[in-house]
C-alpha positions as CSV (number, residue, x, y, z in Angstrom):
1,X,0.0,0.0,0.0
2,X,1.2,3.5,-1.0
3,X,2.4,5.8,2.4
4,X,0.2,8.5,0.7
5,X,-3.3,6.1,0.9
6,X,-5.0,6.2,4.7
7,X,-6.9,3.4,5.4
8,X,-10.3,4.8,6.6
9,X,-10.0,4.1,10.3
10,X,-12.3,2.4,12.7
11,X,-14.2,5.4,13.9
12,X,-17.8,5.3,15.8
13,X,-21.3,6.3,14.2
14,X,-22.9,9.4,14.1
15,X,-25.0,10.0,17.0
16,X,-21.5,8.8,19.2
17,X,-19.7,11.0,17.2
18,X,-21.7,13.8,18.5
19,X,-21.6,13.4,21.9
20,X,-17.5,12.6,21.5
21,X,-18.2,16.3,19.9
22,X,-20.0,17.7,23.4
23,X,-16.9,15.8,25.1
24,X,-14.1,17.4,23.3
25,X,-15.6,20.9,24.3
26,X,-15.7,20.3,27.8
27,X,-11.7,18.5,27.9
28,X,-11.2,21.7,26.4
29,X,-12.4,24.0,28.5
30,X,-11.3,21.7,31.7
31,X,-7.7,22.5,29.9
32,X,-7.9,25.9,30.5
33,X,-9.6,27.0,26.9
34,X,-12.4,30.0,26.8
35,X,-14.0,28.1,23.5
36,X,-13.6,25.4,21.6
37,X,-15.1,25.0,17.9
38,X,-14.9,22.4,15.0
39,X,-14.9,22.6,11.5
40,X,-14.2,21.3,8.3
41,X,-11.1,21.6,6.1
42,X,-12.9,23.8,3.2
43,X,-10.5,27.4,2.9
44,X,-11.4,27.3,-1.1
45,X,-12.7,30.2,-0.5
46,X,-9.3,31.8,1.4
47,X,-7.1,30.6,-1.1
48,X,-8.3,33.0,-3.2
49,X,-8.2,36.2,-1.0
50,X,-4.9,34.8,0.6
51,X,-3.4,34.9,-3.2
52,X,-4.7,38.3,-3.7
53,X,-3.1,39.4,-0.1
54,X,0.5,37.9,-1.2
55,X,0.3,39.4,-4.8
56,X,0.1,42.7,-4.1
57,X,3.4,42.3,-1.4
58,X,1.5,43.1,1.7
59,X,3.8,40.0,3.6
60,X,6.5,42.3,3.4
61,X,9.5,40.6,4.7
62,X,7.4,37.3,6.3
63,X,8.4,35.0,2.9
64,X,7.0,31.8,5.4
65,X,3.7,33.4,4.0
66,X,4.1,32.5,0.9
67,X,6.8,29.4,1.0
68,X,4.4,26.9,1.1
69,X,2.4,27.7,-1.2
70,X,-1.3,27.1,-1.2
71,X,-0.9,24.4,1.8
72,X,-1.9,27.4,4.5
73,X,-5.4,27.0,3.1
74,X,-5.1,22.9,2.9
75,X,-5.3,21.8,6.3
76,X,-5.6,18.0,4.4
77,X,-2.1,18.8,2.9
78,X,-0.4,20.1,5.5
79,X,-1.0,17.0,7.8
80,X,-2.6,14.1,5.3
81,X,-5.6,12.5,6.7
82,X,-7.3,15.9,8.3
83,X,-11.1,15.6,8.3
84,X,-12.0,18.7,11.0
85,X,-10.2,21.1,12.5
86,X,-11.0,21.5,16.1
87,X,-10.1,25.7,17.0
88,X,-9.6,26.8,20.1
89,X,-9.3,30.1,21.7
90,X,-7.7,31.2,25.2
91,X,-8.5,35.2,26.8
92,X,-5.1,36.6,27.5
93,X,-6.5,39.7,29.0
94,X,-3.7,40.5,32.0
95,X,-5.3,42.6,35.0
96,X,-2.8,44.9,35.1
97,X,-3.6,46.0,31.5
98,X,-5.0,49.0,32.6
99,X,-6.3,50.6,29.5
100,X,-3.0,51.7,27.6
101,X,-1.8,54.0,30.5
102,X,1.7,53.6,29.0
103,X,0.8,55.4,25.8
104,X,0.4,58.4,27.5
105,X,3.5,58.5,29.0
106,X,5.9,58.8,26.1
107,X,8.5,58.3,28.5
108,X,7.5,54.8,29.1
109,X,7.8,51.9,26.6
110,X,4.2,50.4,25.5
111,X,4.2,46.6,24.6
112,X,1.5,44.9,23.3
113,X,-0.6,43.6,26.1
114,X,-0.5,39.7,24.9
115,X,3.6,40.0,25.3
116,X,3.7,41.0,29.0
117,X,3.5,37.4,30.0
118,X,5.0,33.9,29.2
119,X,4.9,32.9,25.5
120,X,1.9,31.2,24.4
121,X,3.5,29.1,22.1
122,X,4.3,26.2,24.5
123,X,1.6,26.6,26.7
124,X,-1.2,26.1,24.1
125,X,0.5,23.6,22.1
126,X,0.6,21.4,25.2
127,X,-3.1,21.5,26.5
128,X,-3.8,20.8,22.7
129,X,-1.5,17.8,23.1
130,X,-3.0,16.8,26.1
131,X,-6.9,17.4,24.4
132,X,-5.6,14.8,21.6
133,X,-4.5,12.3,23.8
134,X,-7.7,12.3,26.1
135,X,-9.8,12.3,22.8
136,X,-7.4,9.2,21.6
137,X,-7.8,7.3,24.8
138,X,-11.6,7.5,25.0
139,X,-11.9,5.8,21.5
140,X,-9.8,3.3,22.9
141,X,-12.3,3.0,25.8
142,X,-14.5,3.0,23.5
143,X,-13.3,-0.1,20.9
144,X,-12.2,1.9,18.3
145,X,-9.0,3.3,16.9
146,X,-6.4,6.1,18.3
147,X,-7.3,9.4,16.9
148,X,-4.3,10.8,14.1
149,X,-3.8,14.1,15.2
150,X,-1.3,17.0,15.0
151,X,-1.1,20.3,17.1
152,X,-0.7,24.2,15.7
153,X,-0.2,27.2,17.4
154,X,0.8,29.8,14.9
155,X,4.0,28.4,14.1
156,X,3.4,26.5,10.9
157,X,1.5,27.9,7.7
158,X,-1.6,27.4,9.1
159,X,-5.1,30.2,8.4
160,X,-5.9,29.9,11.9
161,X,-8.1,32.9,11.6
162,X,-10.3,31.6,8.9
163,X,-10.5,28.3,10.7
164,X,-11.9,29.8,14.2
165,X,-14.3,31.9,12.4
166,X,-15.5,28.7,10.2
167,X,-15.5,27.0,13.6
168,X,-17.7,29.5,15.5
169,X,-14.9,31.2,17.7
170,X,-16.5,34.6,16.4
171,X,-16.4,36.5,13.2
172,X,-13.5,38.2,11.3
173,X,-13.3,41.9,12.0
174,X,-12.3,44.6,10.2
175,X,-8.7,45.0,11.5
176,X,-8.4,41.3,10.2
177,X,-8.9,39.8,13.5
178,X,-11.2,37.4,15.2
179,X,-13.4,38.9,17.5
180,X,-16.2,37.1,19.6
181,X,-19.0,38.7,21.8
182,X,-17.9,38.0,25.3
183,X,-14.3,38.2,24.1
184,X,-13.5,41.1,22.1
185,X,-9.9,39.8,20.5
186,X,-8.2,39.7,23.5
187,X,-7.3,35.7,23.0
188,X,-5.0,33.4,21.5
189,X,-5.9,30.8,18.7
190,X,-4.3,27.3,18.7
191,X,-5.6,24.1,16.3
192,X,-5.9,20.5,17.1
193,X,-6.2,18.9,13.1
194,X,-7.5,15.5,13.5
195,X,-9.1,12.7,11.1
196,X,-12.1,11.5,13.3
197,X,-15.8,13.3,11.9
198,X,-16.8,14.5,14.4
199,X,-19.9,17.1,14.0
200,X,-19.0,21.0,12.7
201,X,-20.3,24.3,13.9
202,X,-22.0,27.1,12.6
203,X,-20.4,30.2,12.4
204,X,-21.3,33.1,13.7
205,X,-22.9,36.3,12.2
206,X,-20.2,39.5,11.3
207,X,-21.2,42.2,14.0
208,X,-19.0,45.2,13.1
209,X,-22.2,46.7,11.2
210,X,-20.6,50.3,9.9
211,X,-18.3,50.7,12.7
212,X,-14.4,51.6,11.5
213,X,-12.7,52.7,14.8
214,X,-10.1,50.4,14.1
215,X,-9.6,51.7,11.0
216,X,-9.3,55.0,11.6
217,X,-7.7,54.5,15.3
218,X,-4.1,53.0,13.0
219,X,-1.3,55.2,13.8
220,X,0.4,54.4,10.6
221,X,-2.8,53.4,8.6
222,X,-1.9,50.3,7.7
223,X,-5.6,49.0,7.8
224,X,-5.8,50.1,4.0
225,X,-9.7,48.8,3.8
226,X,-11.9,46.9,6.4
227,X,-10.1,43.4,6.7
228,X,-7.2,44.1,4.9
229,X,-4.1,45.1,6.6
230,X,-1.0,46.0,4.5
231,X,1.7,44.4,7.0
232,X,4.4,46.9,5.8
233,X,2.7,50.1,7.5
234,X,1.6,47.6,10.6
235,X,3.2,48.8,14.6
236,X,3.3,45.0,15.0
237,X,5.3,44.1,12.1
238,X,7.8,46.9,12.3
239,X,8.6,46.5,15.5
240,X,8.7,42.4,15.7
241,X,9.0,40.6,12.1
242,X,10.7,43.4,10.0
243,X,14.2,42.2,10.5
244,X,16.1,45.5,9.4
245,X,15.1,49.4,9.4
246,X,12.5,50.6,10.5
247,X,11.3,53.0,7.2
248,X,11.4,57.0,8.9
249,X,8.0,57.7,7.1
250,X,6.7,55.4,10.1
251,X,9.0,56.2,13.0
252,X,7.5,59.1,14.5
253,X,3.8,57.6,14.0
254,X,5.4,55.0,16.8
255,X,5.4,56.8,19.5
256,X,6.6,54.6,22.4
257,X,5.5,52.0,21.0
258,X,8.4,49.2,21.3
259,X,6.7,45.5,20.8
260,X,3.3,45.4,18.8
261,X,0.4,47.6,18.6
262,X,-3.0,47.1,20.1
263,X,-4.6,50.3,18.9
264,X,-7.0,48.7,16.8
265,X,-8.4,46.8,19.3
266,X,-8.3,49.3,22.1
267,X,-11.1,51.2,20.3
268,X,-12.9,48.2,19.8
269,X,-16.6,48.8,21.2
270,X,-16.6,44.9,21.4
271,X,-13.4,45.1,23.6
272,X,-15.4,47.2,26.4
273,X,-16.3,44.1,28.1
274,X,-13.8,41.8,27.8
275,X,-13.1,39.2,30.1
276,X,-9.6,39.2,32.5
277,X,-7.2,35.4,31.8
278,X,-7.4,33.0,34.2
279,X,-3.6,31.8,33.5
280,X,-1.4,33.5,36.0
281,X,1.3,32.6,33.7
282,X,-0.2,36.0,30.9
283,X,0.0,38.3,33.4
284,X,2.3,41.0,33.0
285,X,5.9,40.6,34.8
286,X,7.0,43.5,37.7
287,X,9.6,44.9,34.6
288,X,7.1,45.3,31.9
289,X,4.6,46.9,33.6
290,X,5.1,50.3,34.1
291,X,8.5,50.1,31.4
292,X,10.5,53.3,32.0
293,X,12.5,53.7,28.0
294,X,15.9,54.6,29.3
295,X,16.2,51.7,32.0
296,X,15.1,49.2,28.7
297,X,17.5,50.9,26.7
298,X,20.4,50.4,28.9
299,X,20.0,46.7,29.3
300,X,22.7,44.7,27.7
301,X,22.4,41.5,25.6
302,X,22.7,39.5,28.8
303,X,20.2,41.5,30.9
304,X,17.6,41.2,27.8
305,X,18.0,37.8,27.5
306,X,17.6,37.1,31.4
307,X,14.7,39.8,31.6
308,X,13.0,38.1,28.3
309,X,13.2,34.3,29.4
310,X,10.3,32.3,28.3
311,X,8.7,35.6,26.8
312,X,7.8,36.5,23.1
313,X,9.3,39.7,23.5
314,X,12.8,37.6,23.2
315,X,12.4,36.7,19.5
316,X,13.5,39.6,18.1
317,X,16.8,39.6,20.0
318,X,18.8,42.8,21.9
319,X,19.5,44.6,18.5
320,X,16.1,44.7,17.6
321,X,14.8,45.7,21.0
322,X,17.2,48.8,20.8
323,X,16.2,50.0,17.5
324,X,12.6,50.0,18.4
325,X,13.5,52.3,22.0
326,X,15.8,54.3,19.8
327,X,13.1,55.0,17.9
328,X,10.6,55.7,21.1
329,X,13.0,57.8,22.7
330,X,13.2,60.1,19.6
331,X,9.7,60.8,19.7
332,X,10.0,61.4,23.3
333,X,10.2,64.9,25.3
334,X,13.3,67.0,24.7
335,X,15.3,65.9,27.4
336,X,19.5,66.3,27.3
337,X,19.6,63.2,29.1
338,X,18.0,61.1,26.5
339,X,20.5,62.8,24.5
340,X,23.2,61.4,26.8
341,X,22.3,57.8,26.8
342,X,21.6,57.7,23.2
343,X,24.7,59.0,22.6
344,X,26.4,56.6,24.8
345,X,24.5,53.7,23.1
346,X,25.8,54.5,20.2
347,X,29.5,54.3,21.0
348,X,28.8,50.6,22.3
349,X,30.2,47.9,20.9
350,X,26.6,45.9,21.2
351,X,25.7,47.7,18.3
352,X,25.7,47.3,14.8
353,X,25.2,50.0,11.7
354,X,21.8,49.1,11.8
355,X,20.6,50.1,15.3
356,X,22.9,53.1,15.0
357,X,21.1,54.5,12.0
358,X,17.7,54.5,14.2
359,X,20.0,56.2,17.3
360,X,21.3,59.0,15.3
361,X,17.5,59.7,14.0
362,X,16.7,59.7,17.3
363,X,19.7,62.4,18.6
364,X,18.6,64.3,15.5
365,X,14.8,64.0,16.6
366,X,16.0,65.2,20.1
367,X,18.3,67.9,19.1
368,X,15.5,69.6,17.0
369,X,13.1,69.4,19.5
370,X,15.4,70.9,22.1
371,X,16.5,73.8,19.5
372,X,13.1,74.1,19.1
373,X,12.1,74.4,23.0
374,X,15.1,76.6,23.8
375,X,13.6,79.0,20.8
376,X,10.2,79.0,22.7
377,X,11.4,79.9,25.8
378,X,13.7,82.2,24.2
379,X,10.6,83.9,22.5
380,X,8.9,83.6,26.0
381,X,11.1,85.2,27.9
382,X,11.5,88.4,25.3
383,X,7.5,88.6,25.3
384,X,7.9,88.9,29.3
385,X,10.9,91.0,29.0
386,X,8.9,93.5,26.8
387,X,5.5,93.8,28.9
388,X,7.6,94.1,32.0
389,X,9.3,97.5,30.2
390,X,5.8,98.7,29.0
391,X,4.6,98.4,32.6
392,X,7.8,100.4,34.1
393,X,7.5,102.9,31.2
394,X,3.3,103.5,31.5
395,X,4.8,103.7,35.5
396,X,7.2,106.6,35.0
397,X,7.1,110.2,34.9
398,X,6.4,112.0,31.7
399,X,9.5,114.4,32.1
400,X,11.2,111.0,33.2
């Protein structure tokens, strides 16, 4: 028998089928889940606007989106013998959120509120594990055979978005994200691909209606129409997959804005009541909290790295870190002692020609705006000079 051909396996009837469905919803949520949905393997429909996406270059520098081809939307190619698709989604909502306090400090770095935490990666992947196995040894239990099943959580070419929304998680909104009624967008998605039938759901009705807050609320407008984001203008991408310089166009739209962007789901009206996690392990660490830019940008490689265990934020390694607080403290107040610690940055030895372009734009950013200051006090100080003459003079003596 060819490797390619799977023997149809030994799997139970419908109506048992259905109630292994009910089962696999509560494992999930026992495993910590918010939601879990199933569908089918059907993206015919994503293929298309996927192709469309990739042809006019909105990946930017992610080539992983377009390696594989067509296989993102193939969930039956990617691991042969796929039937459903059972989605998952887990709120990452920390407590200590706040509601982007940090972006109106610009003297404090902002980090997308999913990064504050341990990496989700690892976590999710393993309750999904753990999910197979339980739905594996009930067949067993049951007489029939193990369950063929494979794991994802956004680290292979998979359309987990399109798969949640075909699996009832909640509907695609305009920023291009998945948002859900009680849940806003404030979750991760993770994918359990598996060859038993089991019964699909129905997915649920778009509710954006006309709003476009999202759209509107981009810094660097990088929604370019409702549910398609151009990657290349994206706060997220910049900061975390765009491997070299940042382009200036976008640098002083930033703001202090060092890992992601969640300004398009701040704004969300769907966001208002969104749930806090129940995993200690997303909550935000004592460091990231309340960031303060210069203590961030004085860490070396080996503080970063020790700071950073176990967290996302660690993928785009020190260099990366310190072009993206270059960039925040050049849109920060004049202050000469920014100016000192950029300049001392960029003697180091820690850094190379790219994260020393971003630090002299920054000194230069700096420099104008304390010309600039020093030009308004200068100006304030002459107006004050002059009315404090016209009083003395409308004081004095004609003959004086």
């Amino acid at each position: 028998m060819s490797p390619s051909i799977h023997p149809k396996p030994n799997y139970p009837d419908a109506i048992m089928l259905s109630r292994l469905a009910q089962q696999i919803k509560s494992w999930g949520k026992a495993l910590g889940f918010a939601q879990v949905g199933i569908c089918d393997t059907d993206l015919t429909r994503q293929e298309i606007e996927l192709q469309a996406w990739l042809d006019k270059g909105y990946h930017g520098e992610m080539a992983y989106m377009a390696s594989h081809g067509m296989m993102r939307a193939r969930p039956h190619e990617l691991h042969p013998g796929t039937v459903r698709v059972i989605s998952v989604r887990m709120d990452y909502l920390p407590p200590e959120a706040g509601f982007a306090t940090n972006l109106t400090d610009p003297n404090l770095g902002y980090i997308s509120r999913y990064a504050g935490g341990r990496d989700y990666h690892k976590l999710i992947r393993s309750r999904l594990k753990k999910l197979g196995d339980q739905i594996s040894a009930e067949l067993v239990t049951l007489g029939y055979d193990v369950a063929d099943f494979r794991p994802f959580v956004d680290s292979a070419p998979v359309l987990e978005r399109p798969l949640a929304e075909k699996a009832g998680i909640g509907w695609t909104g305009k920023h291009s994200l998945i948002l859900n009624h009680d849940s806003g967008s404030w979750f991760f998605l993770g994918e359990l691909f598996i060859n038993l039938p089991v019964p699909v759901d129905i997915p649920i009705q778009e509710a954006c209606n006309t709003c476009v807050a999202c759209i509107t609320s981009c810094p660097t407008g990088a929604i370019v129409e409702p549910y398609i984001v151009d990657s290349r203008r994206c706060i997220s991408y910049l900061t975390i997959e765009l491997q070299g310089a940042i382009p200036e166009e976008f640098r002083p739209l930033m703001g202090n804005r060092i890992y992601g962007c969640d300004d398009c789901q701040l704004v969300c009206p769907v966001n208002r009541q969104a749930p806090l996690t129940e995993e200690a392990d997303f909550h935000i660490r004592p460091t990231l909290k309340q960031p303060d830019l210069l203590s961030l940008f004085a860490w070396t490689e080996t503080q970063f790295l020790k700071q950073t265990e176990g967290s996302a934020i660690r993928r785009i390694g020190h260099k990366r870190w310190l072009r993206n607080i270059a960039v925040a403290l050049g849109n920060a107040p004049a202050s000469p002692v920014i100016l000192e610690a950029l300049a001392a940055r960029q003697e180091s030895a820690e850094v190379d020609e790219m994260v020393r372009e971003h630090i002299q734009w920054a000194i230069d950013a700096q420099q104008s705006r304390l010309a600039a200051s020093s030009t308004i006090v200068q100006q304030k100080a002459r107006r004050k000079t002059a009315r404090i003459v016209r009083i003395i003079e409308k004081g004095l003596p004609r003959d004086a």
